[in-house]
matplotlib code that plots the C-alpha trace (Angstrom):
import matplotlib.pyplot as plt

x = [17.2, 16.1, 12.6, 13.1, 11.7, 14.4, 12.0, 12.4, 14.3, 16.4, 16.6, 19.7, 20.7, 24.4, 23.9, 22.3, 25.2, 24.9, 21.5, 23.7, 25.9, 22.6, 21.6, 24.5, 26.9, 30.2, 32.3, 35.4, 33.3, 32.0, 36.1, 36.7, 33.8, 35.0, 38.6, 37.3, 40.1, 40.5, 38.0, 35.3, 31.8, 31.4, 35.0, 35.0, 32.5, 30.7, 31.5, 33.6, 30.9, 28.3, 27.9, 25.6, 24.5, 22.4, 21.6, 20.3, 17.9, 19.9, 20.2, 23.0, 22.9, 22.8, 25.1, 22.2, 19.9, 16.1, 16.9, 16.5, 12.5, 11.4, 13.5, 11.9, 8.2, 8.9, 10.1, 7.1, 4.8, 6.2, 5.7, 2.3, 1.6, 3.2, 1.5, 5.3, 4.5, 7.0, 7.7, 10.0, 11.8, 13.5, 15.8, 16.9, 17.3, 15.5, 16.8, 15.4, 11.8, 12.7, 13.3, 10.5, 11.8, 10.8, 7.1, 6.5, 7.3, 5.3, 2.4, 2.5, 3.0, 0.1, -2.3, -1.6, -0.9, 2.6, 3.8, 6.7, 7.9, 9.7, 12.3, 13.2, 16.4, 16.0, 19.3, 18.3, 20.8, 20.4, 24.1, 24.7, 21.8, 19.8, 15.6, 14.4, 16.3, 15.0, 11.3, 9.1, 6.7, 9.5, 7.4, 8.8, 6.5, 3.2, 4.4, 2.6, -0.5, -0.9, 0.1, -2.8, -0.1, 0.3, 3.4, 4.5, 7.2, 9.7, 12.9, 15.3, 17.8, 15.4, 16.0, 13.3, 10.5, 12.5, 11.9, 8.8, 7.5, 9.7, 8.2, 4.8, 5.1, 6.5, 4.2, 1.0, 3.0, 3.2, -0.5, -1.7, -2.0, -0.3, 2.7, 3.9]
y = [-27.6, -28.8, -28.5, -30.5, -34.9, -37.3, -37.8, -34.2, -32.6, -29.6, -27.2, -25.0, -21.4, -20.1, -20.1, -23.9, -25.9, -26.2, -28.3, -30.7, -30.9, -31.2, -34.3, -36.0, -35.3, -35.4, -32.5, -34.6, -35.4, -31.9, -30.3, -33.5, -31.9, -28.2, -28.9, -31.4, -33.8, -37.6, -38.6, -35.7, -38.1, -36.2, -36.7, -32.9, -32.3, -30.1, -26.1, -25.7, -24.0, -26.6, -29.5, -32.4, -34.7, -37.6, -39.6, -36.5, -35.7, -32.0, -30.9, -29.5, -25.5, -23.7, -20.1, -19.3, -17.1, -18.3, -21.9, -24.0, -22.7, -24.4, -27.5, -27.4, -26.8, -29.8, -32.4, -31.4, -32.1, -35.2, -36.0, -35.0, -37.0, -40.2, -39.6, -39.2, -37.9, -35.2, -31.6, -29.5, -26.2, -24.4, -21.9, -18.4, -14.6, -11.9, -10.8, -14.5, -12.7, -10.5, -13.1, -15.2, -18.5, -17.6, -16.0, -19.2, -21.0, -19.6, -19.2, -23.0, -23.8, -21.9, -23.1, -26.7, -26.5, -28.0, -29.3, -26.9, -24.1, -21.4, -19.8, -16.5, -15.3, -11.5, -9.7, -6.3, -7.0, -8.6, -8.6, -5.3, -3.5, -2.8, -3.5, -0.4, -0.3, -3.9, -4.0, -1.2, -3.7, -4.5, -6.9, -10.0, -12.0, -10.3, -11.4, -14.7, -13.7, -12.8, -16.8, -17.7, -18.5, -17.6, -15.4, -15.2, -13.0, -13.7, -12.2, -14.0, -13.5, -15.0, -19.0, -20.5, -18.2, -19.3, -22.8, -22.4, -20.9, -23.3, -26.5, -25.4, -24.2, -28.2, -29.5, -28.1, -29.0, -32.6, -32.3, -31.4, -27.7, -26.8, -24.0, -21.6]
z = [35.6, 39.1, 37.8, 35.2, 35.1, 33.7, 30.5, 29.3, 27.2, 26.7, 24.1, 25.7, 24.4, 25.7, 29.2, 30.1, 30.3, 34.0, 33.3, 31.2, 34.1, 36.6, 34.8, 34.7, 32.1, 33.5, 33.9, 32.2, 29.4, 29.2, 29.3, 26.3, 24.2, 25.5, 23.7, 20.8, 21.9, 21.6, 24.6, 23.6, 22.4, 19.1, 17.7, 17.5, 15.2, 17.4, 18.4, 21.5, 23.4, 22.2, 24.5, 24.2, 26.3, 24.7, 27.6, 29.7, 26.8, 26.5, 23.0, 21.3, 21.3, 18.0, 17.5, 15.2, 17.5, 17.8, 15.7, 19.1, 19.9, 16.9, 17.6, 21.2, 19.7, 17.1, 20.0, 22.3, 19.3, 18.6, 21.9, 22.8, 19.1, 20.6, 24.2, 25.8, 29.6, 28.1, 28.5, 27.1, 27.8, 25.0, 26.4, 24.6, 25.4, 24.8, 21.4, 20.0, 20.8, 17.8, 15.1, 13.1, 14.5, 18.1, 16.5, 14.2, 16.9, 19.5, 17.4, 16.3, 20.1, 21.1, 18.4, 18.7, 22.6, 22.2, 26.0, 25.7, 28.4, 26.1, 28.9, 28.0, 30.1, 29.4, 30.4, 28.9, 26.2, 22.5, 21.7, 21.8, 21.5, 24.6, 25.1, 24.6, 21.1, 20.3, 20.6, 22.0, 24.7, 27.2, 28.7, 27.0, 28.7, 27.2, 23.6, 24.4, 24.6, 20.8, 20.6, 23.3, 25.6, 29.3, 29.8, 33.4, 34.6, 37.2, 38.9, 37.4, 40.8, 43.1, 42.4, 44.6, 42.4, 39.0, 40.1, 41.0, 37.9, 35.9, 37.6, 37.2, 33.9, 33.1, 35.2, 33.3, 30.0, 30.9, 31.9, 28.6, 29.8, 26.4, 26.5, 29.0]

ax = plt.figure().add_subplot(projection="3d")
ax.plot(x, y, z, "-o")
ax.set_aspect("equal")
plt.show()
């Protein structure tokens, strides 16, 4: 989130929230939309677990697993199309990687060099089932180079290299440098 420019947007999984939080959506308003009560923005209509926060460009999650990356993909193109000084990251873990939303989306990314950094959070886990069981190359970050798209691989525990990564990664997005 600290890597992020106000003029980008967010394309959360389950775990972002804090980055709605980071850019300014208030904690209160965040409980209101938590309990779907009188004060929550979205009159309830929304999942409990499904904040979203309009004014800090932060999308709503979906419980669908994989739907945000082409969401993500889309708002980067529309960007790039308009000539926004946009990026986007479009968060998910690593059992998205194993359905057709993140491949179509990664492949249509990498063909028309969307300004989009897809941020895998790989815990081991898709639901229940571990890695090994879901995909044979562990190595989540090498699926992008069948999409023409540099895959970098980071220790999720150290922060500073996280943000480092992630702010580049935006950085040549915004540049025109095309998905990370």
């Amino acid at each position: 989130g600290y890597a992020l420019e106000p003029q980008d947007w967010v394309f959360p999984a389950l775990r972002e929230q804090g980055i709605a939080l980071l850019r300014g959506f208030s904690f209160f308003d965040y409980v209101c939309q938590l309990m779907g009560n009188s004060a929550d923005a979205s009159k309830g209509r929304q999942m409990p677990c499904h904040p979203t926060f309009r004014e800090g460009n932060y999308v709503s999650m979906s419980s669908c697993i994989a739907t945000q990356i082409p969401h993500a993909v889309g708002a980067a193109m529309a960007a790039k199309y308009r000539g926004d000084p946009v990026a986007v990251l479009g968060c998910f873990g690593d059992g998205a990687t194993s359905e057709g939303d993140f491949h179509a989306a990664a492949n249509f990314a990498g063909v028309f060099e969307a300004p989009v950094v897809l941020f895998c959070q790989n815990n081991q886990w898709s639901i229940t089932v571990p890695i090994e069981k879901q995909m044979r190359n562990t190595r989540i970050a090498d699926r992008d180079e069948t999409y023409g798209i540099p895959g970098v691989r980071v220790d999720g525990n150290d922060c500073l290299a996280v943000y480092q990564v992630v702010r580049e990664a935006l950085k040549r997005a915004r540049s025109g440098g095309g998905p990370t």
